[in-house]
C-alpha atoms as an extended CHARMM CRD file, in Angstrom:
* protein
*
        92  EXT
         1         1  UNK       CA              1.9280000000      130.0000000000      155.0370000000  PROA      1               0.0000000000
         2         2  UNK       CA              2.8660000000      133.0910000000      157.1000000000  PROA      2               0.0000000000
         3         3  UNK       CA              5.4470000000      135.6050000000      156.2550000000  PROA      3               0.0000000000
         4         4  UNK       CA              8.6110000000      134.2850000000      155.9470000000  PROA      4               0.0000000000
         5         5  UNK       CA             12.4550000000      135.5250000000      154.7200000000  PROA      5               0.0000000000
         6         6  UNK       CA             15.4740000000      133.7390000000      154.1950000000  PROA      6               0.0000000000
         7         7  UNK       CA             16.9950000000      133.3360000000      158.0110000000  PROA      7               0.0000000000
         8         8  UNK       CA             20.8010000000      133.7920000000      157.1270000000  PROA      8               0.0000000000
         9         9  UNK       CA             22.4870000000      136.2680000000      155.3830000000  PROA      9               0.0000000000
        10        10  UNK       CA             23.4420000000      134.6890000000      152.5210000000  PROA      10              0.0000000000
        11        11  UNK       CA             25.5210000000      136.5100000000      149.1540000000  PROA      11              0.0000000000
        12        12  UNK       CA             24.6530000000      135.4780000000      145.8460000000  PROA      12              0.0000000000
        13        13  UNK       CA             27.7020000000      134.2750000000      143.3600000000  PROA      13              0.0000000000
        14        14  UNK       CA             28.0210000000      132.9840000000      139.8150000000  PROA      14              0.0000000000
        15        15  UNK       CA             30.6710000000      130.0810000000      140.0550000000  PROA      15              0.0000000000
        16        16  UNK       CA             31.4250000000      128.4370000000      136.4070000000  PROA      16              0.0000000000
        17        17  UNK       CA             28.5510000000      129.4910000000      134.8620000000  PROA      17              0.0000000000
        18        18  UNK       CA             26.2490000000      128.8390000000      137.9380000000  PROA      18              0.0000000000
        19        19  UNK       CA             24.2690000000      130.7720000000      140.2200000000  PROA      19              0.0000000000
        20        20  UNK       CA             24.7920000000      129.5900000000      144.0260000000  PROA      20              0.0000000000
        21        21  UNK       CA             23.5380000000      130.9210000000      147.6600000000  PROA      21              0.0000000000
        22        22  UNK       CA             26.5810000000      130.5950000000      149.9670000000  PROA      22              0.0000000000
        23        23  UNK       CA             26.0470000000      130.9740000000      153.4220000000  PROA      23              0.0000000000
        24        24  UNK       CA             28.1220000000      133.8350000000      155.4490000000  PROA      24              0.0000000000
        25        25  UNK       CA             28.9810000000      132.4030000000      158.5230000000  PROA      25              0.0000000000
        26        26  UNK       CA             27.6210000000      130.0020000000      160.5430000000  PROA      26              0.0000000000
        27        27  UNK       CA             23.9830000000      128.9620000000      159.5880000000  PROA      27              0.0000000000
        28        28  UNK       CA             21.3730000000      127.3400000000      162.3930000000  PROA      28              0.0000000000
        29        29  UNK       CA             20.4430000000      123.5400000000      161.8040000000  PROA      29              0.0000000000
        30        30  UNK       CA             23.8460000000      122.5340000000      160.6790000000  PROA      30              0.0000000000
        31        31  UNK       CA             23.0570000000      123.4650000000      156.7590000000  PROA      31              0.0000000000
        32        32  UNK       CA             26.7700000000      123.2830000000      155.8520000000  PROA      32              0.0000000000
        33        33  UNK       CA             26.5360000000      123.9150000000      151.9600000000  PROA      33              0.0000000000
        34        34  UNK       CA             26.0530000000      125.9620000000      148.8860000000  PROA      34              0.0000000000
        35        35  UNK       CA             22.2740000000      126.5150000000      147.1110000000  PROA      35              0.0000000000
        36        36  UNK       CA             22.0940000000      126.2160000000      143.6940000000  PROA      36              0.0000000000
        37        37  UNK       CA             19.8030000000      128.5820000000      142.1530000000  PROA      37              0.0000000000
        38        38  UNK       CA             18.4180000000      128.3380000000      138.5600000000  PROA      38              0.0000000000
        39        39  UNK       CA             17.2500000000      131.9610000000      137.2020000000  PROA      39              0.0000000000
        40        40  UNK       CA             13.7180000000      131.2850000000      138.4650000000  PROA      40              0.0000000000
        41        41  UNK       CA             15.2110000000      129.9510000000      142.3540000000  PROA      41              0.0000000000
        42        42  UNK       CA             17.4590000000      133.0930000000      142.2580000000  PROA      42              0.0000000000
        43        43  UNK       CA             14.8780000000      135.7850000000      141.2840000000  PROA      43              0.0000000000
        44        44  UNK       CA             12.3290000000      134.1850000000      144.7280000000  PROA      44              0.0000000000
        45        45  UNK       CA             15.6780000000      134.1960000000      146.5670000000  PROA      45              0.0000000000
        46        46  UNK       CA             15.6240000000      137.5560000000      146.2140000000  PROA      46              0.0000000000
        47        47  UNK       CA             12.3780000000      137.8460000000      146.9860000000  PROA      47              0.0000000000
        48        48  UNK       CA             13.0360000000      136.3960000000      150.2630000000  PROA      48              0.0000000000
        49        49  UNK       CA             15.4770000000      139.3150000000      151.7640000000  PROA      49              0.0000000000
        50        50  UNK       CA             12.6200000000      140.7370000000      152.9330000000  PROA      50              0.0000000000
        51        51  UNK       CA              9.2280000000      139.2780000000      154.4650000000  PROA      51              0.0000000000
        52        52  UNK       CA              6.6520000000      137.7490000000      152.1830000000  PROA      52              0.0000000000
        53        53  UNK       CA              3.0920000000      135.4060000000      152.3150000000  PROA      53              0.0000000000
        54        54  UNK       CA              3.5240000000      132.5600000000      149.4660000000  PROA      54              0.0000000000
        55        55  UNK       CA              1.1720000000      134.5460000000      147.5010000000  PROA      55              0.0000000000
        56        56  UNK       CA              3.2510000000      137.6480000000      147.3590000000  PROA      56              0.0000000000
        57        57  UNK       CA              5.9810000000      135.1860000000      145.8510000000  PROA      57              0.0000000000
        58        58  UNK       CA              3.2860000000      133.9180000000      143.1930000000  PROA      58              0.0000000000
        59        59  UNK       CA              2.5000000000      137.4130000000      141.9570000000  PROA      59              0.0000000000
        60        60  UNK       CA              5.9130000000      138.4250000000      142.1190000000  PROA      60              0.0000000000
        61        61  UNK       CA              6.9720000000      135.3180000000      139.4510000000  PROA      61              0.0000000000
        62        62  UNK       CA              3.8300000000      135.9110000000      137.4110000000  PROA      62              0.0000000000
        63        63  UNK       CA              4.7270000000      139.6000000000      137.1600000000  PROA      63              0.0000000000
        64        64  UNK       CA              8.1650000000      138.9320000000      136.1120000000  PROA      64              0.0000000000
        65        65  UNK       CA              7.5540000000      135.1370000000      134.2740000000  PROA      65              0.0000000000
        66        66  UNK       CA              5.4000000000      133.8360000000      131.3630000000  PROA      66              0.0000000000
        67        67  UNK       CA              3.9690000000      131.3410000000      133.3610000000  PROA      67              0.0000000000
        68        68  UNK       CA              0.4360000000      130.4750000000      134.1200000000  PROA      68              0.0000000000
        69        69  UNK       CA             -0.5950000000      131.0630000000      137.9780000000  PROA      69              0.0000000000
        70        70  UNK       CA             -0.7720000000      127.0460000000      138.6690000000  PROA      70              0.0000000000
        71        71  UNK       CA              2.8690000000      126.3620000000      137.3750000000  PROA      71              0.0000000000
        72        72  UNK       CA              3.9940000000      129.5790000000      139.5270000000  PROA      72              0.0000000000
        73        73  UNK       CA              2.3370000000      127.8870000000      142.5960000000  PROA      73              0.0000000000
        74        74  UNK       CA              3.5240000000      124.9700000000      142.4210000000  PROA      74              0.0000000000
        75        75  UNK       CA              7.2650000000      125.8180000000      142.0580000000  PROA      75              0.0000000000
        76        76  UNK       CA              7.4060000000      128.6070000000      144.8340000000  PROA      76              0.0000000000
        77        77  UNK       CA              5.6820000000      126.0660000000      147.7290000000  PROA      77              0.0000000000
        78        78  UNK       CA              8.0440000000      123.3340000000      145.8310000000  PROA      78              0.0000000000
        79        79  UNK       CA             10.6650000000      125.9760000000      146.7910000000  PROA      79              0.0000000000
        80        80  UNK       CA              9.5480000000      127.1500000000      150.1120000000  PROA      80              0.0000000000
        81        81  UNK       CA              9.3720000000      123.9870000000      151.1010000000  PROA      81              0.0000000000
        82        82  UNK       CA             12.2870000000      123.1440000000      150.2980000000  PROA      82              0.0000000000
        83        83  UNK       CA             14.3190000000      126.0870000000      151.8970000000  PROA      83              0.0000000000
        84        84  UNK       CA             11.9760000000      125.4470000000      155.1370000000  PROA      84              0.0000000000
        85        85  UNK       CA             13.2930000000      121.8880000000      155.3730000000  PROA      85              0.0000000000
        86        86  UNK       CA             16.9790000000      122.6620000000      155.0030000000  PROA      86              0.0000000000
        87        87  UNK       CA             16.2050000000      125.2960000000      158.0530000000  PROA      87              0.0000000000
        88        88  UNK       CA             16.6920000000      128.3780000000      156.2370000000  PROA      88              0.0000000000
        89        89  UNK       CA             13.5740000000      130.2100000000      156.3690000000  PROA      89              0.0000000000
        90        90  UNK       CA             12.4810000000      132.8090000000      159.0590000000  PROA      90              0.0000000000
        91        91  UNK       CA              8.8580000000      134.1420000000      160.6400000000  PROA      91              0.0000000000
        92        92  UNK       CA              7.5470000000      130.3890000000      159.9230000000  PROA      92              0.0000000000
């Protein structure tokens, strides 16, 4: 996967105990909505403010994570792939 961010400026908010991605403005593709991010979603989130390769996200969550390398790939391309479906991923 190339570089990618997150395409819309987006702020991060805890609502009732929950961490969520609202939108600011008008987003492209429609994506009317909130994201809700668990602590792992909200840390590659972050990430995402600024340009990076899939495997920059994978060192990034083994850095900060216990996890073993397979588990980390596997949830940031189940992530990126999700964020690139609801149109919300740039430099794709």
């Amino acid at each position: 996967m190339a570089r990618v961010r997150i395409a819309e400026k987006f702020v991060i908010r805890r609502i009732a105990g929950e961490t969520v991605a609202i939108p600011i403005g008008s987003v492209k593709g429609g994506f009317s909505g909130i994201i809700s991010l668990n602590q792992v979603g909200e840390f590659l989130f972050a990430q995402l403010s600024e340009e990076r390769t899939e495997k920059d996200l994978v060192s990034a969550l083994l850095k900060e994570y216990d996890v073993d390398c397979e588990t980390a790939q596997r949830d940031v391309r189940e992530f990126l792939n999700y964020l690139s479906e609801a149109g919300l991923l740039a430099g794709e």
